[in-house]
N, C-alpha and C positions, 0 to 999 in steps of 0.2 A: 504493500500500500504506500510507503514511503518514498518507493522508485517512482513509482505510477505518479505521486504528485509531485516531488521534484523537477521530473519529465513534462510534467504538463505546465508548471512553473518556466523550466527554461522554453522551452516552446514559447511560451505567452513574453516572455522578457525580451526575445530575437524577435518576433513581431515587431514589440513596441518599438523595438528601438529599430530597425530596419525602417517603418516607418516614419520615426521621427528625424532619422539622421540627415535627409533632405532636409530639413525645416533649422537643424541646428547648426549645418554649415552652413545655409543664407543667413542667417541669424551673423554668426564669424565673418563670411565675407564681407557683408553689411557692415557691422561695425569697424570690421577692420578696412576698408574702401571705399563704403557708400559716399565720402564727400566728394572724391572723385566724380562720383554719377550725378550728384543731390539737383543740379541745375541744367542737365546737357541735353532734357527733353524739349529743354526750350529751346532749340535749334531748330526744331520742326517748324517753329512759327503754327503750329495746328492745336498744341496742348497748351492752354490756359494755367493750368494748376494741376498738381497731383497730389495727394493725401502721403502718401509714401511714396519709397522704392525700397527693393530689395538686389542685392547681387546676388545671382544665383552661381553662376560660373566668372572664374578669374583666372586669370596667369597673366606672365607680362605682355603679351602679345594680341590679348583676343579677352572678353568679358561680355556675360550677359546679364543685361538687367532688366525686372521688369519692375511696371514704373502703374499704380493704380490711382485712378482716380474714379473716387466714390460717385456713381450717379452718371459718370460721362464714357470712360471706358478703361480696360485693362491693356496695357501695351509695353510686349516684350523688342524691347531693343538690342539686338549685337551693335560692339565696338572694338574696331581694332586699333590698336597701336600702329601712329605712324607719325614719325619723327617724334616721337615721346608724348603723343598730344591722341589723343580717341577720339575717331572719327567712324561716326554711325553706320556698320555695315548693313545691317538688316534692321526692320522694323516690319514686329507684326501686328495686329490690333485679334485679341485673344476674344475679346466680349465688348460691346458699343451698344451702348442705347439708344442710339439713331440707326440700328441693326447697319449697319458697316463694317462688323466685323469679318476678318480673314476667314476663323473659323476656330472654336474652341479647340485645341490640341489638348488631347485625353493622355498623352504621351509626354506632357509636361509636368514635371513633379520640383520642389511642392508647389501647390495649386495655391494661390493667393486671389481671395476674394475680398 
């Protein structure tokens, strides 16, 4: 009976934490990079304001962030390094309340709403 629950215990533990470990390296990235990103949505000239942003991925070369604004839309931006300065490679629009959206990506983890 002790194996049986130990077992069922680590099982439940490697979930939790498999699921959560997306959410706690954007969490790290973020704090460790987000000023870098905090203002470069405004480049677009199309985004007003954003409520947050999170980094999802980083290295020196290449970073993803995405950038939510509550009420108007979710929008994942690439940036690459070039000449030491980040320059917007990709931009997607995840969800738009003026249905303009790309297309919700279900392959994007973690999901920020």
């Amino acid at each position: 009976m002790r194996k049986r629950t130990a077992l069922i215990l680590i099982i439940i533990a490697t979930v939790v934490i498999a699921l959560a470990y997306p959410y706690i390296k954007a969490e790290y990235l973020t704090y460790k990079y987000g000023d870098e990103f905090d203002e470069l949505y405004k480049e677009t000239h199309m985004i007003d304001q954003v409520d947050y942003c999170k980094v999802l991925e980083y290295s020196s070369s290449h970073a993803k962030v995405i950038y939510v604004a509550r009420g108007s839309g979710i929008h994942v931006f690439e940036f690459d390094s070039v000449g030491g300065c980040w320059q917007r490679s990709d931009w997607k629009v995840m969800w738009s309340e003026s249905g303009s959206a790309d297309a919700l990506d279900y392959r994007m983890w973690p999901v920020y709403f």
